[in-house]
C-alpha positions in Angstrom: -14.2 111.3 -156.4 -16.3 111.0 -159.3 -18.1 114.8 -160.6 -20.6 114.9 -163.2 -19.3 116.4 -166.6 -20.8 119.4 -168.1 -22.5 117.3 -170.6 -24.6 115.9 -167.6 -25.1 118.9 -165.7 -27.6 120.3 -168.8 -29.0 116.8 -169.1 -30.3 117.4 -165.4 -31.3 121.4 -166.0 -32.7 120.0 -169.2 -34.6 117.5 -166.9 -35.7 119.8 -164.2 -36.5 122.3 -167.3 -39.3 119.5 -168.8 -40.8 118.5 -165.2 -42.0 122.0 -164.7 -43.0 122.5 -167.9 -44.9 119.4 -167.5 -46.3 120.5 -164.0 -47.1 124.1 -165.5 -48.9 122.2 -168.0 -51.1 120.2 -165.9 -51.8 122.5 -163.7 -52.5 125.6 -166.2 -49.8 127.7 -164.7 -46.1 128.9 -164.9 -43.4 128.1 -162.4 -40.2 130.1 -162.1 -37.0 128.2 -163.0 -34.5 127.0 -159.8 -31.5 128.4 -159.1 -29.2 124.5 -160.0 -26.2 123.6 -157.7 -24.0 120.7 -157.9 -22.6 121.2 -153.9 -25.2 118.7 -152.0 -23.1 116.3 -149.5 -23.8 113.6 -148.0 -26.2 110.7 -148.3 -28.3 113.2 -149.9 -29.2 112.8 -153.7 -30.6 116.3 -153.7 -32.6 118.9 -151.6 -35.1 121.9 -152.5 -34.6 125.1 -151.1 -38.0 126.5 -151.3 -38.1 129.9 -150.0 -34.6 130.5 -152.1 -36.0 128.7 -155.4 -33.1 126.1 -155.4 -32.1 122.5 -156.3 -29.1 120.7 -155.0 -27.7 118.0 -156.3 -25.2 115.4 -155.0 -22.3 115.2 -157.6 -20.6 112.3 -156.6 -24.1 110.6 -156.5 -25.5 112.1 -160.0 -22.0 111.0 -161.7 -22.5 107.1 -160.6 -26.2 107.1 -161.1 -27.3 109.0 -164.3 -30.4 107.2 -164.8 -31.8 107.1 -161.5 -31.1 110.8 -161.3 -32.6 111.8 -164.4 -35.6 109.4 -164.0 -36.2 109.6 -160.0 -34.1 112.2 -158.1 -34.7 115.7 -160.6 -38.7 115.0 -161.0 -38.4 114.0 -156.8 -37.0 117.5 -156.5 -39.1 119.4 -158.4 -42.0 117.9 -157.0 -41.1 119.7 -153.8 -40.8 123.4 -155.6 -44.1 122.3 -157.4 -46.0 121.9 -154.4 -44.4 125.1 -152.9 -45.5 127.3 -155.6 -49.3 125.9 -155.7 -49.8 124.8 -151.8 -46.9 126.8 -149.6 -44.8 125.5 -146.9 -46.8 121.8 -146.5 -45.4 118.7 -145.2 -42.8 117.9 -147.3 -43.5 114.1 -148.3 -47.1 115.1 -147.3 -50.5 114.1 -149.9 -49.5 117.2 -152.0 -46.6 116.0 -153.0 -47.4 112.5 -153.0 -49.6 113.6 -155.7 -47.5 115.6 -158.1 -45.0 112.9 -158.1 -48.0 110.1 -159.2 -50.1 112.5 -161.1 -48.2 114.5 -162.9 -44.9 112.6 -163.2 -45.8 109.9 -163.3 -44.1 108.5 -160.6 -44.0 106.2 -157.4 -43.6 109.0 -154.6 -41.0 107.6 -152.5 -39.2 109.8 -150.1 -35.8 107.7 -150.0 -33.6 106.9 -152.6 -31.7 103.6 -153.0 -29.1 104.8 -154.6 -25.3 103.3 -153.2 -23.7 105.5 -151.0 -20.5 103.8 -149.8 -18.4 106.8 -152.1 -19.9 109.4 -149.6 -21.0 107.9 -146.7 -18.3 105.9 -145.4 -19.0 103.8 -142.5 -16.8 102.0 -139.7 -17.4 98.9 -138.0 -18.0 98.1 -134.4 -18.6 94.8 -132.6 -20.7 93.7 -129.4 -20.1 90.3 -129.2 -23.1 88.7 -130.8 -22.8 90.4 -134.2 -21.3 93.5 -136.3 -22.5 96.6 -136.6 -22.3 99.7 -139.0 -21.9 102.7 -137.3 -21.7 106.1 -139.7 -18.2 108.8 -139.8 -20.3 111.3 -137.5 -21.4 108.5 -134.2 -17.7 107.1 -135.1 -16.0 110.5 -134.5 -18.3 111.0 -131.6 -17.3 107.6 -129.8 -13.9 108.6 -130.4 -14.2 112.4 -128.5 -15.4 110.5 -125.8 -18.8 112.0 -126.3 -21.0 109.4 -126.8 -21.5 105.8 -125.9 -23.7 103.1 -128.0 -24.6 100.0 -127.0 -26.1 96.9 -129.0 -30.0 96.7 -128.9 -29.9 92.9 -128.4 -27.3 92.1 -126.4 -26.6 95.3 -124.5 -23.0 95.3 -124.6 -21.1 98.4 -125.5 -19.9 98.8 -129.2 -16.1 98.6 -129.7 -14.4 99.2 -133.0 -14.3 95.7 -134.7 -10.5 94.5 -134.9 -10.2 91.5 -137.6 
């Protein structure tokens, strides 16, 4: 698996360095530097830990997409510590931040990124009958326990794993 190289790792503290002092600007305030971790898994591009003053960052995803990380997923991140710091524990894709992200950063505030996450996220395929569908590692490892049970929403049949 692909992890980000030192030399990227301060590009993004660099990054998450000129959003606040951009925000500490605007605002006419300071804001404390994050704690930085490189440990998020998952889906996830990155999460804020607001009460512990952390950022968390998906390496497999940064070291695939520098751009969109350095552009979209940091100032996303620090948007949320932002509105912490000024506004408390508020919803978190809620006005607030909505408008740090397009007033200060400059930025459409979207909540999801688009990033590709086949690397991290692999998925298995199951049919019904009347098409394919993509089911993700946890509801796969559940239907094999025995657990759980899905069925298809058009069709109704039960979801088998797809044999080519």
């Amino acid at each position: 698996m692909s992890q980000p190289s030192d030399t990227l790792r301060q590009q993004v503290r660099d990054r998450i360095d000129q959003c606040l002092a951009l925000a500490g600007q605007r605002l006419g305030r300071d804001f404390p530097a994050p704690r930085v971790r490189f440990d998020q898994r998952g889906r996830i591009a990155g999460s804020a830990w607001l009460e512990r003053g952390e950022l968390r960052f998906n390496p497999v995803l940064l070291a695939d997409n520098e751009s969109d990380f350095l552009t979209e997923i940091v100032p996303h991140e620090v948007a949320h510590l932002v509105v912490f710091h000024c506004h408390g524990k508020v919803r978190p894709h809620g006005a607030e931040w909505q408008a740090v992200m397009r007033d200060i950063f400059g930025l459409e505030p979207r909540t999801r990124h688009r990033l590709n996450t086949a690397k991290v996220a692999p998925t298995f395929s199951y049919d019904c009958g009347c098409r394919l569908h993509r089911l993700s590692l946890r509801r796969h490892n559940s239907i094999r326990r025995g657990k759980q049970r899905y069925q298809c929403l058009h069709c109704g049949r039960l979801l088998k794993p797809h044999t080519p």
